[in-house]
N, C-alpha and C positions, 0 to 999 in steps of 0.2 A: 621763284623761291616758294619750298610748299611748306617748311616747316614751321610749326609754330612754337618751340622752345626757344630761350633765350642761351647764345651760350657765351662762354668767356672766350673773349679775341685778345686784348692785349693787356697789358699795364695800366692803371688809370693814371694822368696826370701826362698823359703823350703829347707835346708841344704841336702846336698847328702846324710848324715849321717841318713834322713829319707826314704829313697826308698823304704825299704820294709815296714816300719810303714805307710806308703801315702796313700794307699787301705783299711786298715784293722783298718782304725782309723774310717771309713766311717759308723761302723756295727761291733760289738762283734762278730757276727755271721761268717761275710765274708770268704770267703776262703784264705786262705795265696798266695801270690802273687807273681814274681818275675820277672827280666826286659828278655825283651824279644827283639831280633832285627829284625823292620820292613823295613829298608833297611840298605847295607854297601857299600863301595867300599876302595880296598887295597891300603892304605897309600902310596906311592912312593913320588919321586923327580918332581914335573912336570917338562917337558922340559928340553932339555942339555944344563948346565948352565945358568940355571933359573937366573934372579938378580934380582927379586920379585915386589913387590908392595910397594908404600909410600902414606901411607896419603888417600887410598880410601878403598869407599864400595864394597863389593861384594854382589852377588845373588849368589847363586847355587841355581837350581832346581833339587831335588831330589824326588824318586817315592815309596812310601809307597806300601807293600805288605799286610799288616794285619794291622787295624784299631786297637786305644785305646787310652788310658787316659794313665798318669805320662808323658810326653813325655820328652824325652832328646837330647841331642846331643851331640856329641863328635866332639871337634875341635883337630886336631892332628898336631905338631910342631916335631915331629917325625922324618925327614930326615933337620931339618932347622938348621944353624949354628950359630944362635942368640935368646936371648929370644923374641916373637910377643905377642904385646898386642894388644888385640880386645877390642871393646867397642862396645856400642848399637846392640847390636846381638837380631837378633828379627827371630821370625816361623811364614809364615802365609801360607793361600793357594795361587798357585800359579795362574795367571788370564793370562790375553791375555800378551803375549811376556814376559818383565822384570817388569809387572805390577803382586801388590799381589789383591787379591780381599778382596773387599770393608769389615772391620770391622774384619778381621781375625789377621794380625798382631801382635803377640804379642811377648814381648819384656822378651828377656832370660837373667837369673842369672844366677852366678857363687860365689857359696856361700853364697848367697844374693847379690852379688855386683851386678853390670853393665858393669862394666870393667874387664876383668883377662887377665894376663900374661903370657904364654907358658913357660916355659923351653924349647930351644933344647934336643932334644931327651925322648921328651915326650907331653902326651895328657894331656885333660882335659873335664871334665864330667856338663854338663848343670844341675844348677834344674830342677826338673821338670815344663813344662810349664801348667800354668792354662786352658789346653783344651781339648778336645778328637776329634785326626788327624781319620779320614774313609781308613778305606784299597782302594787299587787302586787309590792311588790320588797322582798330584804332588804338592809337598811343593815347598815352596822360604824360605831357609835360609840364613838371612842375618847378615853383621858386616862389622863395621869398621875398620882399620887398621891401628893403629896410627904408627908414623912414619915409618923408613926403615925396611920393613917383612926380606929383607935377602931370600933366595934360599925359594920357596913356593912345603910343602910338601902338598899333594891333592892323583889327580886320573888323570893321564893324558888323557887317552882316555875316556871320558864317553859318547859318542852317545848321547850326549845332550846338546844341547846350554844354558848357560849361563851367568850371565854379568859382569861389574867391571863399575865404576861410573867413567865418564870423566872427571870430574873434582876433583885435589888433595886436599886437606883440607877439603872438603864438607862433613858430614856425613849427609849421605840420606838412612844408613842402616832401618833406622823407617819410611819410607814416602814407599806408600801404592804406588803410581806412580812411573812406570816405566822410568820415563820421562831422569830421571839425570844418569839412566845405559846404558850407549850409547854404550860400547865398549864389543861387544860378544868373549865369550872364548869359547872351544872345551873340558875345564877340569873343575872339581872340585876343588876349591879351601880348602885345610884346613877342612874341614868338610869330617868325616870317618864318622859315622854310627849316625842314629834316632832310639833312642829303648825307646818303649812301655812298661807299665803292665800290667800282664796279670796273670793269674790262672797258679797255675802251673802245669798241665796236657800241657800246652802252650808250645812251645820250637820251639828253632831257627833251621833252616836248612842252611848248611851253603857251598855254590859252588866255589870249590878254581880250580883253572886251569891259565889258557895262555889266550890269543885272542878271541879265541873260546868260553869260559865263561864270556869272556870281554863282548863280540857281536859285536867284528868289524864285518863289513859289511850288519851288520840291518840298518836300517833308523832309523837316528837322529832323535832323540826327539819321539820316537811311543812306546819305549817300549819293545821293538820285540826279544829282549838279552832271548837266552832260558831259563835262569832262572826266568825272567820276564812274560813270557807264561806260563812255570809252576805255577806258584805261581797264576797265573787266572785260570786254572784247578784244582787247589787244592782249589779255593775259591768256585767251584761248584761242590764239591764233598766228601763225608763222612768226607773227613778230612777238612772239611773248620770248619777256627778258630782256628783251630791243632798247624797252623806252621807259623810262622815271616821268610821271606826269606834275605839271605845279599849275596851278588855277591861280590868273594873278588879273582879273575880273573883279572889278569894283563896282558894287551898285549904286545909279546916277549917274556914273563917270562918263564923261562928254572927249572928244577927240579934240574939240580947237578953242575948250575953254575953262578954267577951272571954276570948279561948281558945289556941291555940297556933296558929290561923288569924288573930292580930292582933286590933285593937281591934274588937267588934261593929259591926255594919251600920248600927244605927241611930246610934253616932258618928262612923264613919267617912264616910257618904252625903254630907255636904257637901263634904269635901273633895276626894271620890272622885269626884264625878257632879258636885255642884252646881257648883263651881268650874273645872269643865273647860273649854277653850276654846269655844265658840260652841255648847254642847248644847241642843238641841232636846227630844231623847227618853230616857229610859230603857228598860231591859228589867232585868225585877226576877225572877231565880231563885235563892231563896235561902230558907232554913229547912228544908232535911233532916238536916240536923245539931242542928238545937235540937232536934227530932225524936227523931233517934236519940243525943242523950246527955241526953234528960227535961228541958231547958229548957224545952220547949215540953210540958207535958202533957194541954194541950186544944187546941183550934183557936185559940179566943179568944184565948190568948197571942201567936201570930203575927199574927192577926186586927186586934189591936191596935197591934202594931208595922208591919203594911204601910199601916195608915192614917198612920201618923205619917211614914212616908216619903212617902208621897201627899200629906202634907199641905205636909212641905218642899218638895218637886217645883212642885207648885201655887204657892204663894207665890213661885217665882222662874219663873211661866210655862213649866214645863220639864216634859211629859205622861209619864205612865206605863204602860207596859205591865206586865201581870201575867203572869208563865207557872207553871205547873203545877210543882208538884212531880213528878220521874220517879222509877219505882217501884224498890225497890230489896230486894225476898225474895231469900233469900240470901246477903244483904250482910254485915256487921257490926253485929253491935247489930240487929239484925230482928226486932221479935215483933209478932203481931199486934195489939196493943194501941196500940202505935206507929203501926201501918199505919192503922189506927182513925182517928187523930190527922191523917196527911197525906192519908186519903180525906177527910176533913171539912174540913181545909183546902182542897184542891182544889176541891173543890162552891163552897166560898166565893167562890174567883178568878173561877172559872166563871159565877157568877150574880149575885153582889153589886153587879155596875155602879158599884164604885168604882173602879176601876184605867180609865184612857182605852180601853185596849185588854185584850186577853187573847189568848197563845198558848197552847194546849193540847199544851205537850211531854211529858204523863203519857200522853195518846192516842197521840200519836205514835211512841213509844217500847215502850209496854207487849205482850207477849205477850196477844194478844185471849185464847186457850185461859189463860192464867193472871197476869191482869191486876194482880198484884202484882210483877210480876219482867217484868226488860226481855225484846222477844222475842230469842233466843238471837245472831241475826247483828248486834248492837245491843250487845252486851255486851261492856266488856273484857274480861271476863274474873273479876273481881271482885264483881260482880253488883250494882255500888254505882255507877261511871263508865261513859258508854256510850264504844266505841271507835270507830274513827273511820266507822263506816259508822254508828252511831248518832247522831252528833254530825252528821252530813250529811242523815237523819232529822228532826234538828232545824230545822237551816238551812230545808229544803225545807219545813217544816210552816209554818214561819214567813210569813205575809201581809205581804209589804212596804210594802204599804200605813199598816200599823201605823206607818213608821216616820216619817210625813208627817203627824202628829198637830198642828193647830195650834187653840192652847186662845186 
């Protein structure tokens, strides 16, 4: 998708209930259609001991991988212990700072409404909006928050600033100016995943891990999150058009425990991957953390919990890539004992022939002269997250191929 105008697709107030009628009402002819996710990020608690929002708007800025038309959203109430009702929830592109650019803005339903209401412990699905959003682009989706949100479930780390309105009772979710979002956030609020539709030869790729999949240690606001470079490589090459990417990579988040990274990997993989709109693929980097805080004090602990996700994967036809642990001396928590542990896991990914595919981001990353520690231009800084010339190390290592796995 190269365009960057917004145009009109349908009616506003189109029931959920028509998703896949929405495309194929267009032309007898059309090809059958189905939603597709062009970005995500994994539902958590933001902040310890969050006490929420009252009474304001928010912005999130979030970064589209693969352009289209039906566009949705999903607001998730999913970690919150009261029901949140939003109101004026609007999609536009995103302009300079907390500003939307000029005529784009429009304004989301919720079964036709204006308003809807969350449950705790669950999401909710937008109409589709009357436009067609251009792959590589940042959105501002916005709403307002009528009275006390109660604990705000989002995305806590996103490497991308965005806003909340300084003033309580104002709803300025629909004003095109930046001007009344005075107060910058470091998370996503409430808003999990923008999915697209798309042809269904189309299918989502979906990158579940820790930190590392997060992109701590990229530059705010660029993009630079390896999944995010991949998905620009894939838009200039055979597969572009193929794949809708979602980054559903939580930082801290451990595989066999739940931690101050949210609920472990192996409970959260269904909701996070298996349920995503039209996913095809995974990419699975994760367990440096059980690692480095002794959940994991053999191989076989991990060992055993990547087969258990391989196995969910499987049973809903949806293939797995395995990637490497990257190396991390120097880090936090380092001893060679440990290293022990993620060398012997790696061998595993490497040669076991259970994972569909395997990308080798331990190789890609590591200092050949001292192959425990990333090479130096590859480094935050930290010696634990690669920066963003590492994270681009990663993209590039990555065989696209991989992502065209059909079981």
């Amino acid at each position: 998708m190269t365009s960057t105008s917004w145009t009109r697709l349908a009616a506003p107030g189109l029931a959920l209930s028509a998703v896949i009628a929405l495309a194929t009402l267009a032309s007898a002819e059309a090809a059958p259609v189905h939603p597709v996710g062009t970005w995500g990020a994994a539902a958590d608690l933001v902040g310890t001991g969050a006490v929420g929002l009252a009474d304001r708007s928010v912005r999130n800025l979030v970064h589209t991988s693969l352009g289209g038309s039906g566009v949705r959203i999903t607001l998730s109430n999913v970690f919150g212990d009261r029901p949140v009702t939003f109101a004026s929830a609007h999609l536009g592109r995103a302009g300079d700072g907390a500003a939307v650019v000029p005529g784009t803005n429009r304004p989301l339903t919720f079964a036709g409404a204006d308003e809807v209401t969350v449950a705790p412990g669950t999401d909710v699905l937008s109409d589709p909006v009357d436009a067609t959003v251009p792959a590589d682009t940042t959105l501002a989706v916005s709403f307002h928050v009528v009275g006390e949100s109660g604990p705000i479930t989002g995305h806590d780390v996103a490497t991308q600033t965005s806003y909340v309105s300084g003033t309580a009772g104002a709803d300025v979710a629909g004003q095109e100016s930046g001007a009344a979002f005075t107060t910058q956030i470091s998370s996503w609020y409430w808003v999990e995943s923008v999915v697209i539709e798309k042809p269904r030869r189309v299918r989502t790729a979906v990158f579940f891990g820790d930190s590392i999949t997060d992109g701590n240690g990229s530059t705010v606001g660029a993009d630079r999150r390896y999944p995010d470079v991949l998905a620009d490589r894939v838009a200039t090459s055979r597969f572009a058009g193929r794949f809708g990417v979602m980054n559903e990579g939580i930082s801290a988040n451990r595989v066999l425990v739940d931690s101050s990274g949210g609920q472990r990997a192996l409970d959260r993989f269904r909701r996070d991957v298996l349920e995503q709109p039209g996913v095809a693929t995974v990419v699975v980097l994760a367990g440096i953390n059980d690692i480095r805080w002794d959940d994991a004090d053999e191989a076989s602990d991990l060992i055993a919990a990547y087969r258990d996700l391989i196995a969910q994967a499987h049973a809903e036809d949806v293939c797995v890539v395995g990637a490497t642990l990257t190396p991390y001396e120097g880090g936090s928590r380092y001893t060679h004992a440990r290293e022990r542990v993620r060398v012997a896991v790696n061998e595993w990914i490497r040669t076991s022939g259970d994972f569909d595919g395997v990308v080798d981001f331990d190789a890609a990353t590591r200092d050949p002269d001292r192959p425990a520690r990333f090479l130096p231009a590859y480094d935050s800084g930290d010696h634990l997250h690669p920066g963003d010339a590492g994270y681009a190390a990663m993209a590039e290592a990555f065989d696209l191929s991989l992502l065209d796995c059909d079981r």
